[in-house]
C-alpha positions in Angstrom: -17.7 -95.3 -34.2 -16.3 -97.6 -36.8 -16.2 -100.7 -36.3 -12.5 -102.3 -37.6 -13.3 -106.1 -38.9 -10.2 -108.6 -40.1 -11.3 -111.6 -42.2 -9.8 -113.8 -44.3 -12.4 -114.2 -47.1 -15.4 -112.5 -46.1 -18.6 -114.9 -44.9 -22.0 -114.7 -46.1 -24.0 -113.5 -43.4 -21.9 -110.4 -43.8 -21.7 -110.1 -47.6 -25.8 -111.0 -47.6 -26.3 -108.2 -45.0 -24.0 -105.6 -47.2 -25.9 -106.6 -50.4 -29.6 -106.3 -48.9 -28.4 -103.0 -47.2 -28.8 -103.8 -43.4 -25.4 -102.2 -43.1 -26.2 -98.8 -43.8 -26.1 -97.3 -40.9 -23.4 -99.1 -39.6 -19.9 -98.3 -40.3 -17.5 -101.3 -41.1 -13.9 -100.8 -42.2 -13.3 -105.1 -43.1 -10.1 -105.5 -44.0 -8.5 -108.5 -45.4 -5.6 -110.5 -43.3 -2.6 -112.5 -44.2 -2.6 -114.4 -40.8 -4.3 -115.2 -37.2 -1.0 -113.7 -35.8 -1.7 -110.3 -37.6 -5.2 -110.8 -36.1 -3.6 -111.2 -32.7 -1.2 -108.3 -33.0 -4.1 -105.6 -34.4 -6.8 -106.8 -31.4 -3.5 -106.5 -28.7 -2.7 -102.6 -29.8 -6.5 -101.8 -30.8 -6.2 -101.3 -34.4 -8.8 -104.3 -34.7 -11.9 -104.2 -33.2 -13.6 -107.8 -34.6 -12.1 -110.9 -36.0 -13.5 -113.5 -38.4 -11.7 -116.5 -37.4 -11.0 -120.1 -36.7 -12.7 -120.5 -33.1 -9.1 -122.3 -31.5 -7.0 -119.4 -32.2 -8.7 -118.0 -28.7 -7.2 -120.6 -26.9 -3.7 -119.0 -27.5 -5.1 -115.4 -27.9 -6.5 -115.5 -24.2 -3.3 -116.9 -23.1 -1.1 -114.2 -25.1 -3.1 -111.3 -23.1 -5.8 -110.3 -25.5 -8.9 -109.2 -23.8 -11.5 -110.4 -26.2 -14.2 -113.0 -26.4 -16.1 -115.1 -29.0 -20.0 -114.3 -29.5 -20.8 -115.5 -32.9 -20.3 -118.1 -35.7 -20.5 -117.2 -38.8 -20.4 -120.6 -40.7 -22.1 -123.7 -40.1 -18.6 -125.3 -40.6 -15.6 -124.0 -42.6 -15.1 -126.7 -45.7 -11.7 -127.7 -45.4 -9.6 -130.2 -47.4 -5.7 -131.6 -47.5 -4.0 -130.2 -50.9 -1.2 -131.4 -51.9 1.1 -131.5 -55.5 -0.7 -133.5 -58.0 2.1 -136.6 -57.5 0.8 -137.1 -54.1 -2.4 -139.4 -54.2 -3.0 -140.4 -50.4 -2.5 -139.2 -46.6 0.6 -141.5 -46.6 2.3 -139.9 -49.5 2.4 -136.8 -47.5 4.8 -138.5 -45.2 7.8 -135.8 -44.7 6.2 -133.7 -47.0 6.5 -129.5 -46.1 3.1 -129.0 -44.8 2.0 -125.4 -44.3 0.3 -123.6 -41.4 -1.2 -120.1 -40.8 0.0 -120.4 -37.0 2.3 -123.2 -35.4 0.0 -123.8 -32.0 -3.7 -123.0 -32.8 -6.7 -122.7 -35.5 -6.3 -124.9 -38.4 -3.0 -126.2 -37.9 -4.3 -128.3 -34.8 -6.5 -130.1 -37.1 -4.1 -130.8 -39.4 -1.8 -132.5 -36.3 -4.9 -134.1 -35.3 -5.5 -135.7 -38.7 -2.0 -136.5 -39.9 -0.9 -137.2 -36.2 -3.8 -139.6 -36.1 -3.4 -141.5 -39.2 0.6 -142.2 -37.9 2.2 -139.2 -40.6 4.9 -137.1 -39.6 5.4 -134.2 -42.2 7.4 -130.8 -41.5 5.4 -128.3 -40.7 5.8 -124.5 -42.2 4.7 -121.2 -40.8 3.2 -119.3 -44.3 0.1 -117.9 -43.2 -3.5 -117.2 -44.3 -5.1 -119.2 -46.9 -4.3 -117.1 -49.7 -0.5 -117.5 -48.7 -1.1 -120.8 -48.5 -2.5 -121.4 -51.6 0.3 -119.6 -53.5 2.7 -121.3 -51.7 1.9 -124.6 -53.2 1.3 -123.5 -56.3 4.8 -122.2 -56.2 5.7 -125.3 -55.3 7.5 -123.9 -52.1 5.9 -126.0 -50.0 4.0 -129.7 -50.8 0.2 -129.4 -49.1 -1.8 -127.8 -46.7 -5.3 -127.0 -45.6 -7.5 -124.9 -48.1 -10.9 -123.9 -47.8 -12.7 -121.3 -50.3 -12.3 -120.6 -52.4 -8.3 -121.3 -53.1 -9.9 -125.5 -52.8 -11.4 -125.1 -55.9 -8.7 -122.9 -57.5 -6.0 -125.4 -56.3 -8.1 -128.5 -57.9 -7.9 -125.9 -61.2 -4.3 -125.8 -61.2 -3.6 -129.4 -61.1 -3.4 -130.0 -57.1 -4.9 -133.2 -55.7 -7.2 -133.2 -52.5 -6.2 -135.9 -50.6 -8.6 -135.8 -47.7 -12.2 -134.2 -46.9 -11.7 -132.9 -43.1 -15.3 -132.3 -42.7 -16.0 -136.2 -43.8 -13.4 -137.1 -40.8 -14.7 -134.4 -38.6 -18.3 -133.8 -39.4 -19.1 -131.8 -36.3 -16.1 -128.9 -37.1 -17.5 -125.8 -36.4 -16.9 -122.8 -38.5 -15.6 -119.7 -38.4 -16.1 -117.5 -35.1 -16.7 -113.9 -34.8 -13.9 -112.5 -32.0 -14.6 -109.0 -30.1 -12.6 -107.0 -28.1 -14.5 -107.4 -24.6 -14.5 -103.5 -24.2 -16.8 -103.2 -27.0 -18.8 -106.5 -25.5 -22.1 -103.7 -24.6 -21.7 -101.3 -27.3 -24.3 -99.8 -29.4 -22.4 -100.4 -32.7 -21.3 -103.9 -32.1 -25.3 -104.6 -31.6 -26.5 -103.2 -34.2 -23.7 -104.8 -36.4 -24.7 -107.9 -35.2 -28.4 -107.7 -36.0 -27.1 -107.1 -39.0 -25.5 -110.3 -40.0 -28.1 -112.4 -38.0 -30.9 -110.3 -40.6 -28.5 -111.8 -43.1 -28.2 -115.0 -42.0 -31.9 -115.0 -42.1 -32.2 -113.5 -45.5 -30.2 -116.5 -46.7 -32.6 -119.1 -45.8 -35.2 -117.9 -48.4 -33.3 -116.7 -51.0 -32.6 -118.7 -54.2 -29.7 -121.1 -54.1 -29.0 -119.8 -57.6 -29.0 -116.2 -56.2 -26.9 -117.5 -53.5 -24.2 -118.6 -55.4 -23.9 -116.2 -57.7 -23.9 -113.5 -55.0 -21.0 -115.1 -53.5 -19.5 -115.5 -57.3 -19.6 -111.6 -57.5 -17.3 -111.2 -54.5 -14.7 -114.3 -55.7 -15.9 -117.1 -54.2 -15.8 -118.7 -58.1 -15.7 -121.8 -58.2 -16.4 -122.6 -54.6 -19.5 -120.7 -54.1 -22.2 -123.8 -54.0 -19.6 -125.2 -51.3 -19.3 -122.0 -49.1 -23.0 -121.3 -50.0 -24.5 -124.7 -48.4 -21.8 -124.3 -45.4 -23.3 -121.1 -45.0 -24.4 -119.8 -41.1 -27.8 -120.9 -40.9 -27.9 -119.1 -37.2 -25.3 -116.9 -35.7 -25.6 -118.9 -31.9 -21.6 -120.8 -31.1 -22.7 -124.3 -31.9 -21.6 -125.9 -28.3 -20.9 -129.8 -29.9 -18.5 -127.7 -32.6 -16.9 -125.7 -29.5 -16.1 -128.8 -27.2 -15.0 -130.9 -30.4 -12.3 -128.2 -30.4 -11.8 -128.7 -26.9 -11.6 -132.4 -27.2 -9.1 -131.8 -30.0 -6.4 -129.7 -27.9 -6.7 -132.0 -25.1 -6.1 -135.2 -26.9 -2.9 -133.2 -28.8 -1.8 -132.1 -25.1 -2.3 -128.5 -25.6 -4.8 -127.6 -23.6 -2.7 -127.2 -19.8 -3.0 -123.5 -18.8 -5.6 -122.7 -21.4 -9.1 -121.5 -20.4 -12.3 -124.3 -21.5 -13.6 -122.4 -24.6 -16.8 -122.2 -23.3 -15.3 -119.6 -20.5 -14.4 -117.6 -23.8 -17.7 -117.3 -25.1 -20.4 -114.5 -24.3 -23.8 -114.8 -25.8 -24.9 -111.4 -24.5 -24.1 -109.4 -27.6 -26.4 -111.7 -29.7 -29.5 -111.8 -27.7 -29.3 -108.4 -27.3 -28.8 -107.9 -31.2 -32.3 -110.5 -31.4 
C-alpha cells in the first residue's frame, strides 16, 4: 500500500528519515499542497491518506465530516512571523491592510485574529492559500502582509519585506505542525512502520551535526531558513498537550469553538506507541 502524504514544505523528521534510508521499505507518494482546504477535500474523497498540517485545521475538518485524527507532531513549533511591504514598520501600520489567509476559520489564520484582534487591529482578511501562495502574493504586491514561516520568511526579508512581529515570542508555547490520518488507516501496518520511520529520524537528528543539519535541509530549499526550521525541529513525535490546549484556549477566547470537538478528543496516540 502507498501511503498518499500532503505537506506544505516537507519537515525534518521526514526528510532525515528519507536521507538516512529508514524509508525504504516504505512507500510514500508526498505531494506538495496549495492549501488546508485541498488538504480537506483529498482526505474527504480518499485521494490523501496523511496530512502535515497546522494542528487547528481539525477543529473544522471534524466538523466538515472527515473521519481522521491527529497522532503526531512533527515540529517543536512552526516559526511564524507577520510580513508585510517594507513601508509598514509596526502591528498598527497594518491597520486595514489586505492580510492573507490559507483558510478563513481555522489553522494559521486564527492566530493571526488572535494577535491583530488582540492588539485592537482590524485589517481585511484574504483567502490565498498555502504559504507559497502567500508569499507570492505579497511579493506581487496583491495583497500587504501575512503569516510566513520557512522558508518564504527568509525569502520575503530577501526581497525587501519587513517582519513586523515574532508569533512565537508572543506565543512561545505554539505547537507545530501535526501529522493528520485517515482513522481507517489508524491500525495499519504501513502507517506504523511509516511512523517508526520519522520517530528513527527524529532521533537521528538529535546527534547529528548542526552544520549537517542545516545543510541537509539547504539541499531540499529550506535556504536561508534552515538554522530556523533546523532548531524548531521535532525533537519527539508525542502531541505536545500545553501546545494542543493553547490551541484550544485560542478558539475559545475568538468564540469558535461552539459545536467543535476538544482537540484532545481528536488525538490518538496508539499509532505512535505502537510504531515505538
Amino acid at each position: 500500500m502507498i501511503l498518499r502524504q500532503s505537506h506544505f514544505v516537507p519537515p525534518v523528521p521526514y526528510l532525515l528519515a528519507d536521507e538516512l534510508g529508514f524509508l525504504e521499505k516504505i512507500e510514500v507518494q508526498s505531494t506538495r499542497t496549495t492549501s488546508s482546504a485541498e488538504q480537506l477535500a483529498g482526505l474527504l474523497d480518499g485521494t490523501i491518506d496523511v496530512a502535515i498540517t497546522a494542528m487547528d485545521n481539525l477543529f473544522e475538518w471534524d466538523r466538515a465530516g472527515a473521519d481522521v485524527r491527529l497522532i503526531a507532531q512533527v515540529e517543536a513549533t512552526t516559526p511564524l512571523g507577520i510580513y508585510a511591504r517594507d513601508e509598514m514598520a509596526t502591528m498598527a501600520d497594518l491597520a486595514g491592510c489586505r492580510f492573507a489567509v490559507d483558510a478563513p476559520d481555522n489553522g494559521f489564520a486564527l492566530l493571526a485574529r488572535h494577535l491583530l484582534g488582540g492588539a485592537g487591529i482590524d485589517v481585511d482578511y484574504v483567502v490565498i492559500g498555502g504559504v507559497r501562495e502567500r508569499f507570492e502574493a505579497l511579493l506581487a504586491k496583491e495583497i500587504d502582509a501575512s503569516l510566513l514561516g520557512p522558508p518564504f520568511d527568509k525569502l520575503a526579508e530577501q526581497a525587501g519585506m519587513r517582519c513586523v512581529s515574532e508569533v512565537n515570542e508572543l506565543l512561545p508555547q505554539l505547537p507545530g505542525q501535526g501529522l493528520v490520518v485517515r482513522t481507517e488507516l489508524l491500525g495499519s501496518e504501513e502507517l506504523t512502520g511509516y511512523l517508526g520511520a520519522l520517530a528513527r529520524g527524529a532521533a537521528a537528528g538529535e546527534s547529528m551535526d548542526v552544520q549537517a543539519g542545516v545543510a541537509l535541509l539547504e539541499r531540499h530549499g529550506y535556504q536561508a531558513a534552515a538554522a530556523t526550521a533546523w532548531a524548531a525541529r521535532a525533537r519527539t513525535l508525542t502531541v505536545d498537550p500545553i501546545g494542543r490546549e493553547l490551541l484550544t484556549q485560542i478558539r475559545r477566547g475568538l468564540g469558535m469553538l461552539s459545536g467543535r470537538k476538544p482537540l484532545a478528543e481528536l488525538c490518538e496516540t496508539g499509532p505512535l506507541l505502537r510504531a515505538s
